[in-house]
N, C-alpha and C positions, 0 to 999 in steps of 0.2 A: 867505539864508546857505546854503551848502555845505554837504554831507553826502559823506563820503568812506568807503568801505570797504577796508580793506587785508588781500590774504590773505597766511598763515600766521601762524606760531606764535611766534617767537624776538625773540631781541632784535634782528636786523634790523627787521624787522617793529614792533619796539617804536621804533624811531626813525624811521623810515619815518611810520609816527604820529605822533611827536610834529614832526615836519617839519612835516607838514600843520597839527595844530595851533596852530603859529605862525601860519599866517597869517588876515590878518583877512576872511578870506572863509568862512574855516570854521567850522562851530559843533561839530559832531561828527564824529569818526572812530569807524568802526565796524571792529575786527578780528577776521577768524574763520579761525582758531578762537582765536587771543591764547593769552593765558597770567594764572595770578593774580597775577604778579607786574606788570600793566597795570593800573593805579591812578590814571591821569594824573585831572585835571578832562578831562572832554568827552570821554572815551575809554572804548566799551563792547563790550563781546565778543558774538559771534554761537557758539554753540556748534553750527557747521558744520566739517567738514573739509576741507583745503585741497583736496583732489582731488574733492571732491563738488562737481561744476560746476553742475550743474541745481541742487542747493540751492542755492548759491552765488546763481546768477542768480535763482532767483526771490525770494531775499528781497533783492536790491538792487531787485529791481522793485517788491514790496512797503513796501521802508523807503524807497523814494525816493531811491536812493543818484545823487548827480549824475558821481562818479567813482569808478572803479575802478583800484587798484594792486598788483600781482603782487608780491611777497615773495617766491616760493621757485618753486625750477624744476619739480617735479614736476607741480603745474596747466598752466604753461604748456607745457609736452610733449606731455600730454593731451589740450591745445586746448580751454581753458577760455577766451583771446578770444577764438577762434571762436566759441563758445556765447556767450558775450557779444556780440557783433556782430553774428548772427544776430538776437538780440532787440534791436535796436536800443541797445544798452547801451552806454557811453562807457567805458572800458580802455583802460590804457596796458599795454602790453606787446607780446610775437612772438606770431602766431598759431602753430599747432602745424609746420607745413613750417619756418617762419623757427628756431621753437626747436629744429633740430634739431646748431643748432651745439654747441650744448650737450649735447643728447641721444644726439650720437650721433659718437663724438670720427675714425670714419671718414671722417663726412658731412663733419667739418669741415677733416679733412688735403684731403681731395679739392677743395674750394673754395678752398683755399688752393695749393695746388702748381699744378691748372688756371690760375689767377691769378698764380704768379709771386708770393704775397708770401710776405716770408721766415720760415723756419719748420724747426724740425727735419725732416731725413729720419727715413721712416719706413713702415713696412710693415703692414699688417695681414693674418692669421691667422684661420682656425677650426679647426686642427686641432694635434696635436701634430707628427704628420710636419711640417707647413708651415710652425709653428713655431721646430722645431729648425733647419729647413731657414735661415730668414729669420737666426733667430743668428748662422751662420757670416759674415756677410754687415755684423757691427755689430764696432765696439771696445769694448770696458769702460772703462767702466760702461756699461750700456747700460739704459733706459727703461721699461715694461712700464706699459701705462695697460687697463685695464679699458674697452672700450666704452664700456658705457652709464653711468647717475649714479651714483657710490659716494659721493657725500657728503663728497668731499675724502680720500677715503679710497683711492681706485683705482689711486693710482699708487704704482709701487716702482721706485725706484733701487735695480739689480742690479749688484754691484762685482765680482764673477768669476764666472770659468764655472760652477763647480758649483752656487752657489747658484740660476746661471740655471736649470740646467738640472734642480734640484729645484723650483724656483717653475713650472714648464711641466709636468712629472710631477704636480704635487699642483692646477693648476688644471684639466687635461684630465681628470683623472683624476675631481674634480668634475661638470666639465660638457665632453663629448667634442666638443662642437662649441664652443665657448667662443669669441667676439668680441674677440682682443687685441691691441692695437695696440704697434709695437714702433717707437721711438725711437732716434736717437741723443743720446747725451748732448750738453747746451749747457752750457759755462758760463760764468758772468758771474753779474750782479746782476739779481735781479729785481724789477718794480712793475707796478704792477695801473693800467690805465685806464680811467673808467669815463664812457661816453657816453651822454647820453640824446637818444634817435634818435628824431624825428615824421616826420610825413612832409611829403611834398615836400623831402626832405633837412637836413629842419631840425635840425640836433644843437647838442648843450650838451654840452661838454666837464668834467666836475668835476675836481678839483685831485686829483693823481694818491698813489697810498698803497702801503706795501709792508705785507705782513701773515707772520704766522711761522709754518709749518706743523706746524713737529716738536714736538712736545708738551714737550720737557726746553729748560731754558739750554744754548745755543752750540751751538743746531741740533741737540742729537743727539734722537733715539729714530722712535717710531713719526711718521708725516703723521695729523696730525687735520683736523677741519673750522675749525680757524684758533685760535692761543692770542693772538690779542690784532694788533696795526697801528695804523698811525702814519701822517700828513698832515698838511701835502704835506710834498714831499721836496727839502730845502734844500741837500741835495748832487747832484740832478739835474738838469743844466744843462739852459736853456732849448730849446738848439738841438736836443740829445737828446731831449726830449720833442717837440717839433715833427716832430721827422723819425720818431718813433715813429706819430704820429698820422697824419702824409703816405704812410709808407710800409707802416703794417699795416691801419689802422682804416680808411681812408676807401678803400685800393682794397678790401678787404672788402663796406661799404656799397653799394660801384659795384657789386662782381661779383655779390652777391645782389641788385639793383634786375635787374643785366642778364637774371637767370636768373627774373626775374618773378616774384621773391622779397621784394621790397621789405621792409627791416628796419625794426620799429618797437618802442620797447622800451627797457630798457638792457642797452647792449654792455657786457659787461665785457670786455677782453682784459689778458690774462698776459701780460705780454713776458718777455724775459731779454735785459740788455744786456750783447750779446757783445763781442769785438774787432773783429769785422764788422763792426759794430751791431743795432739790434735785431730781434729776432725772435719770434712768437708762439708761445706754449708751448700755450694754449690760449684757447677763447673761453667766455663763460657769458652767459647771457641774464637775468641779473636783477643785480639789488649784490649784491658779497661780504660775508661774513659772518666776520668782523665789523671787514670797511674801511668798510661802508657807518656806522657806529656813528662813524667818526671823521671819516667825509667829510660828511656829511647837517648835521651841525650848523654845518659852514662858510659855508654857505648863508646870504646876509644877505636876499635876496629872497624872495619869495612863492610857495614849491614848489608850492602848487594853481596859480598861475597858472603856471608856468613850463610844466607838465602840460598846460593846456588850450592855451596859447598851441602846443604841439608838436604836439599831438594835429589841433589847428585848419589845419597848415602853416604857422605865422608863426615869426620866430624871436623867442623872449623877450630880454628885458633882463636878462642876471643879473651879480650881480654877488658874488665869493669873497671869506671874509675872505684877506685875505694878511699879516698879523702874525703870527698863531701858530701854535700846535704843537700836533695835537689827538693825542692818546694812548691808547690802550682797552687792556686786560690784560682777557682772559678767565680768567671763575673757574670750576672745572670740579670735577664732586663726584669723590673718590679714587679710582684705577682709571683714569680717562680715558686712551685712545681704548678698551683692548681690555676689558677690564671696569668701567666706572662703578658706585660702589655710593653708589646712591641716601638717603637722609636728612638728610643736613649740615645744620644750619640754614646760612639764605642771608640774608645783611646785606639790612638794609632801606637807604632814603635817607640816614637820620637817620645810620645808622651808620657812613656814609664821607662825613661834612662836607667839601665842595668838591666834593667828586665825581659828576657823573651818571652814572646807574646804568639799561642796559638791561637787563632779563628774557630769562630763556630759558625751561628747562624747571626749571620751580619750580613748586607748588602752596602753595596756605593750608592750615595747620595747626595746631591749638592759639594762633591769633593770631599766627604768623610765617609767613615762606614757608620751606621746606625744599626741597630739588633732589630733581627727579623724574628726572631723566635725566645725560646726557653735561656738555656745558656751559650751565651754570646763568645770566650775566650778565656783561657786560661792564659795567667800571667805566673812564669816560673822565675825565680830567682835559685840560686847555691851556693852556699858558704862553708864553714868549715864545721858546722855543729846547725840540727835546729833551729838553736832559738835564734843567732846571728839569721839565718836563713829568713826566719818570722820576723826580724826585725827590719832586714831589708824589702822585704816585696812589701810591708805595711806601711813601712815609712813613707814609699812611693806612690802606693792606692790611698791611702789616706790621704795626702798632699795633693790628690789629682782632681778634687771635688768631682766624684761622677754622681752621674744617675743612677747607674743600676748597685743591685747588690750584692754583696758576697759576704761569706763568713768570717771573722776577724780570729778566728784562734784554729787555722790548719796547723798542722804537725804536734797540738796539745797533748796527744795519747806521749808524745815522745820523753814530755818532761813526765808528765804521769805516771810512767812508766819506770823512768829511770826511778824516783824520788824513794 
């Protein structure tokens, strides 16, 4: 039997686990550093930190860990599979050159535009002169993405001038040499695709999810790191997703194999589908958080194997549910994005009958969990359509008088869309 290790902390990470779980090859997943709210059978916590790589490695060497899976982008930036691969250690993921699509949203305009695939115009900056300069040069609204990782958090949609040009005063003014990439607006509809890439070109496409950034109902307020997402998407035609995958993902693939880059890992990419068609907003090198919550359990086959069979260069057998509607609302403690005020008790299993329930940042407490942080768990329900989906995981949050808060209208783009 299998021994698996999954790094980070969240409810990603907590499904990411219980994937492996399923299958009959595995007896234990180990996650470090987890959370208390990871209570599964066969699921045990390493109390390591995701970016502490040499821990990392040496207790997989230790526990015997037969595979390793990346949860969150900050390790792999770092080059935690590097350190892993060096010891001979079996990891799925990007080594640190590959993850810089992610890390570094320059590295990733320029491999894109080099390439010819479709994508926002767009400039980058490190000064306020250069800045100003590059503005005259955009329409409004116009884009402003932070460099490096902000946690879902770096990008602002800038709707006129002055606000632009107080947003450029208050970040130079921070950091005078500051990294920021500047955008033209796209609009359309957006969806997330999520590839898992072995090598020898082997990819598994998963069934494709849109997720809701802005923290309030009907899109308004601050970008958080995700209020909840919905899979797959019963209003995006077939043809449209193929030509997404032909014309972003795979010349992508090619252009980093060409540059001796070779990606291995999962691609996430952003599209937004325009009147053109589509085009990438940006790329991420691990599952989104929290589409991977609604995509992972769609999986009828055997995730360890699907893993080693990639890792191996063979292509697996998989095979998606395609009946239903998987759903997730994140529940997030009061304050969320720009102050979180941590204590709320946080529902256990029992307390939202029908519904699976991943952990975030929770702790044990007086015999409950309580929310330590930002977003505490995502609660999925799946039914045979949206809205039955929406009706069941709200009938249950709504009934359960909590503290904290969450969005009341996930999966909304679906009927909007269809209408």
């Amino acid at each position: 039997m299998a021994k698996v290790l999954v790094v980070g902390s969240g409810a990603r990470e907590h499904a990411l686990a219980k994937a492996f779980l399923k299958s009959p090859q595995v007896d234990q997943v180990l996650v470090a550093p987890g959370n208390d709210g990871m209570q599964d059978a066969g699921l045990s916590r390493l109390p390591i930190k995701a970016n502490d790589l040499q821990g990392l490695a040496q207790a997989a060497e230790e526990q015997g860990v037969d595979l390793t899976f990346v949860g969150n982008e900050d390790p792999l930036i770092l080059g935690i599979v590097d350190e892993f691969e060096a010891r001979g250690l079996k990891i799925f993921g990007p080594r640190a050159q590959q993850a810089q699509l992610e890390g570094s949203k320059t590295f990733a305009k320029e491999v894109l535009t080099a390439n010819q695939i479709p994508t926002a115009r767009a400039i980058t900056v490190t000064s306020l002169v250069a800045a100003e300069r590059a503005l005259e040069k955009f329409d409004l609204p116009v884009v402003f993405k932070l460099d490096g990782l902000a946690l879902g958090k770096g990008v602002t949609i800038i709707q006129d001038l002055d606000s632009a040009q107080r947003y450029l005063a208050d970040l130079y003014q921070r950091d005078p040499e500051a990294k920021l990439v500047m955008e033209e607006f796209l609009s359309g509809v957006e969806f997330s695709i999520f590839s898992l890439v072995g090598k020898d070109g082997r990819v598994v496409h998963a069934p494709m999810a849109q997720d809701h950034k802005r923290r309030f109902d009907h899109d308004r307020g601050p970008n958080t790191g995700g209020m909840g997402a919905y899979s797959p998407l019963s209003w995006l035609p077939e043809k449209d997703a193929q030509q997404a995958i032909s014309q972003l993902v795979e010349p992508l693939l090619a252009a980093m194999a060409d540059r001796g880059l070779p990606f291995t890992g999962v691609l996430y990419t952003g599209v937004m589908l325009t009147d053109a068609g589509p085009k990438v907003i940006e790329f991420n090198v691990r599952f989104g958080d929290p589409e991977a919550q609604v995509v992972l359990p769609q999986l009828n086959s055997d995730f360890y194997q699907v893993i080693v069979d990639l890792l191996a260069g063979e292509q697996p057998q998989v095979d998606w549910q395609k009946g239903q509607v998987y759903l997730g609302v994140v529940l997030a403690s009061p304050g969320y994005p720009e102050a979180p005020q941590p204590g709320a008790v946080v529902p256990s299993p029992a307390d939202l009958p029908g519904l699976a329930v991943d952990y975030a940042s929770v702790k044990a407490e007086d015999g409950h969990l309580v929310a330590s942080g930002g977003r505490v768990a995502t609660v999925i329900a799946h039914e045979a359509d949206t809205l039955l989906a929406q009706e069941k995981v709200y009938q249950v949050l709504d009934q359960a008088n909590l503290d904290l808060v969450y969005r009341h209208d996930i999966g909304h783009w679906a009927q909007d869309l269809a209408e």
